[in-house]
N, C-alpha and C positions, 0 to 999 in steps of 0.2 A: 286881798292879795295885791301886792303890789307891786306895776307893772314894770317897775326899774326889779325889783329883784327875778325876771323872769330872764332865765337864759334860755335862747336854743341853737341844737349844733347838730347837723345832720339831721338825724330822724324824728329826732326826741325834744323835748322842752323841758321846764321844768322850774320850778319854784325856788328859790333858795330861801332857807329859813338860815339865818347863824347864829339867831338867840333859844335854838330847840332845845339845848341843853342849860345853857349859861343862867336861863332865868329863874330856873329850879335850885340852883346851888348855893345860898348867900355863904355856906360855910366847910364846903369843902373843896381843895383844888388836886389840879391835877398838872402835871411840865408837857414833857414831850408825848403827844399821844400818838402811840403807832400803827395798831389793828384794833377790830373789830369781827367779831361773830353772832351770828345768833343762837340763842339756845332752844328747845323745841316751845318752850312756853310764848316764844316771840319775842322775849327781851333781847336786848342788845348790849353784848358786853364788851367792854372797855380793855385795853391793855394799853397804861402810861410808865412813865420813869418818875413820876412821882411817889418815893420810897415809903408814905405814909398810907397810900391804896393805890398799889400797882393796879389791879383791879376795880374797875367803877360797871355796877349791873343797871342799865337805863330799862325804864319801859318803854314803850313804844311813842308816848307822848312828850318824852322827855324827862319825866320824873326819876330821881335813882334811888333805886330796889335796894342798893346794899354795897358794900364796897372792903373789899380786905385788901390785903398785902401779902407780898412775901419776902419786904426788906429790899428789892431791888432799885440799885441806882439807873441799871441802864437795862433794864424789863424793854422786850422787843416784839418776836412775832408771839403769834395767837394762834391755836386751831381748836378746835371744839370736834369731841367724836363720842358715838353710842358705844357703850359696851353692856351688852346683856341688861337694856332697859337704863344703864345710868351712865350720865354727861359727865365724860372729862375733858379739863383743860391741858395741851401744852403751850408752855410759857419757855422762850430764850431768854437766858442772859448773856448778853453779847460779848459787853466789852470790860465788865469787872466781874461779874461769877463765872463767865464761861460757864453756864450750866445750859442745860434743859433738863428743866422740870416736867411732871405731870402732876394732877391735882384733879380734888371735887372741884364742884361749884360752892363749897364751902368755904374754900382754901386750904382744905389737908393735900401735903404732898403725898402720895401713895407709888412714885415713881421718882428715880433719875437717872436720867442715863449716861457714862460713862464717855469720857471725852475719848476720841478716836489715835490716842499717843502712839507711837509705834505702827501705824498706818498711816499709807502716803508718805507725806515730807511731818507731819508731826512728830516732834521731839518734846515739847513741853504743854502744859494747860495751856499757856496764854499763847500762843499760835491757835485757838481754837477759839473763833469768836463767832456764834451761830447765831442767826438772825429769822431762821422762818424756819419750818417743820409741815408737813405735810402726812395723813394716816392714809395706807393704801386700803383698799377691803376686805385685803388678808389679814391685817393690822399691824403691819410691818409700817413702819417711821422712818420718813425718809426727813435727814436736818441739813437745811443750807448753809454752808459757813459764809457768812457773806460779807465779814471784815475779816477773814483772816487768812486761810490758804485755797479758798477757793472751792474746796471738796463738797459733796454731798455723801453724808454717810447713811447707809440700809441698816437698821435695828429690825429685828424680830422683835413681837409683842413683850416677849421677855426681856426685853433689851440688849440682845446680843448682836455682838455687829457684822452684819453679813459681810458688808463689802464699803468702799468708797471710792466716788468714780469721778471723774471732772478734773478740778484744781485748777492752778491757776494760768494756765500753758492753754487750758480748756473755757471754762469762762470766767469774764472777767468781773467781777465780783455778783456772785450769785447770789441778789438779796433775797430772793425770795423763789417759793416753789410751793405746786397746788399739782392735783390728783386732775384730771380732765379726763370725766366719764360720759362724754360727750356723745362718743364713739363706741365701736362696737368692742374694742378693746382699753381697756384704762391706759392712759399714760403720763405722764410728767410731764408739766410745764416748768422748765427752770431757769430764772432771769438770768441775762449776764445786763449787768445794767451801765457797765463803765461803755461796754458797745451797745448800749441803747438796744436789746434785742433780748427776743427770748428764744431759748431751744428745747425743741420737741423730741420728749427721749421717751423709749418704753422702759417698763417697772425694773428691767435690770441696766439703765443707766445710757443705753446707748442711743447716742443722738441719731435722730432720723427728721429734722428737721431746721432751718434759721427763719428767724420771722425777726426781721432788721426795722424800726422805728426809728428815724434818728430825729436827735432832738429828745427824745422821749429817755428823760432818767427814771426808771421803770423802778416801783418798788414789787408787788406781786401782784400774781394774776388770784382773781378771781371769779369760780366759774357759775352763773346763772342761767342755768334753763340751757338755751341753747347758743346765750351772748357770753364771751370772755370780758371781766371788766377791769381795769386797772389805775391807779394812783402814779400822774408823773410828776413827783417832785419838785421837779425844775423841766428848762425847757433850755434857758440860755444864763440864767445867774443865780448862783446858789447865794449871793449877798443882797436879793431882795427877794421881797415875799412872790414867789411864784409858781408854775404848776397848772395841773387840770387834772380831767379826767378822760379817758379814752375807752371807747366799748369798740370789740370785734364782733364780727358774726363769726360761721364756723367754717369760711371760708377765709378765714384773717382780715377781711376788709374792714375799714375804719367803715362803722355807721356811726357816730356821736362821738364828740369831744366837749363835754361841759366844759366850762370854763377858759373855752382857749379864745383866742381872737382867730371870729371867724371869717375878717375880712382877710386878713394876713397867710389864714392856714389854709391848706389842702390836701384833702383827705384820701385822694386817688394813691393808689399804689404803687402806679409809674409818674406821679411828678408831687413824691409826700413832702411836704412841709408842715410846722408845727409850735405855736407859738401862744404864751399862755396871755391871757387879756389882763394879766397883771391887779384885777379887781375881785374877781368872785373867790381864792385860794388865798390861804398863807399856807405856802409848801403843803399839799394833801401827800399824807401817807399810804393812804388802804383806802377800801368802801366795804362795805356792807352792804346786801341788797337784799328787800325786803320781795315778798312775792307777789305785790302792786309795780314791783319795780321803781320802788325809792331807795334812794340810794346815803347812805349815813358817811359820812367823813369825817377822820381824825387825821390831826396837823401835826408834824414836824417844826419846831423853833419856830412856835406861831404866835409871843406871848401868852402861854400857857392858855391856850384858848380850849375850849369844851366843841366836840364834835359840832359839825353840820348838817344838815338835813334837807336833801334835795327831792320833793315831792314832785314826783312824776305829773306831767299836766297831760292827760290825755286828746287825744287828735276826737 
């Protein structure tokens, strides 16, 4: 292990590997990579915009299991859910299918769902550009539009569209949105990330919460154990490689910022600041957390670079 690649920020440490993936692949690539899941076997699956394997399935060490497509240029969020014993995938396409899919873990579509026209302010497909999806535990599908008008719209398991709430008057681009059963009652996490912030709504849409970061260009949340974890972007310029990683407890306080400068940043809640160290990120998308508490990264406009792997170093 080597001691320049060791960050630590708050509570946590941690290793950074960035050849976890890259050294396994001599011959297949991948562009923008944007989420990450795991599937029950522990593998860790890939969602890029490279239209030759939207999909890359890693194992745990790095090696990949398999990899299909489904022809997308601009392939976006990821959720992985159980139904009756088998894993499916939903997959966005944001800004040239405007779809969401569902799929095996084969790559058979067995779902799509209907864009929300004639609801809200939609008039046509291309107003309708979804970025992240979330499954409740009723299995109702809540899809964030997060380049296009803002909305989040409720499908029923069948796909019918219950409602759609938000927009753009409401938050300011919603990229992404997660289930948080944290608590004694489920409810929604949904980014507005142009305000740096995310809002805490119950399963019928209504905000009962602002959790304001600034600095922080939030893509989604994701929920571990009893820590919120999330991928920032950018911090202060979207034309150099920059970004980190930010974990909440379940009182919203920052405990860890991998990758930010932690002489610069402050992580108190009455005087936050936030600033990425410019060296451990090229733009982080998502994480993925394993249940050692490592944590996998996929990059945004990173020269087509293969996920990271930050190996939790225990206290």
């Amino acid at each position: 292990m080597k001691q320049s690649n060791v960050i630590t920020s708050g509570a946590f440490s941690y290793y950074v590997e960035k050849d976890w993936a890259d050294k396994h692949h001599p011959s297949l690539n991948v562009h923008h990579c944007h989420e990450m899941v795991f599937n029950r076997k522990g593998q860790i699956i890939l969602v890029n915009t490279e239209p030759k394997n939207n999909i890359v399935i890693f194992e745990p060490d790095g090696q990949i299991a398999r990899s299909f497509t489904f022809g997308m240029k601009t392939a976006h969020g990821l959720t992985i859910s159980e139904e009756n014993g088998q894993e499916f995938i939903y997959v966005t396409d944001a800004e040239q299918g405007h779809r969401v899919i569902k799929a095996d873990l084969s790559g058979n579509i067995v779902q799509e769902f209907e864009a929300p026209i004639g609801w809200g302010t939609y008039q046509n497909l291309e107003q309708w550009k979804p970025t992240e999806t979330a499954v409740a535990p009723n299995g109702d599908l809540y899809v964030a539009d997060g380049y296009g008008e803002g909305y989040v719209t409720q499908y029923n398991a069948e796909g019918q569209i219950l409602q759609v709430f938000g927009g753009k008057g409401v938050f300011d681009s919603p990229h992404g949105i997660a289930v948080d059963d944290r608590f004694e009652e489920p409810r929604l996490i949904v980014t507005s990330r142009g305000e740096q912030s995310f809002f805490v709504c119950n399963m019928f849409g209504e905000i009962k919460q602002k959790i304001h970061l600034p600095d922080c260009w939030i893509c989604r949340p994701v929920i571990k154990g009893d820590l919120l974890y999330f991928a920032v972007i950018v911090t202060k310029d979207w034309f150099v490689y920059d970004g980190g990683l930010v974990v909440l407890d379940k009182e919203n306080q920052v405990i860890s910022a991998p990758g930010m400068n932690m002489e610069k940043s402050r992580l108190d809640k009455e005087n936050f600041y936030i600033e990425s160290d410019y060296k451990t990120f090229l733009n982080p998308h998502d994480v993925a957390v394993d249940d050692d508490g490592n944590i996998y990264v996929p990059q945004w406009l990173s020269g087509k670079t293969f996920p990271y792997k930050l190996h939790r170093i225990s206290e």
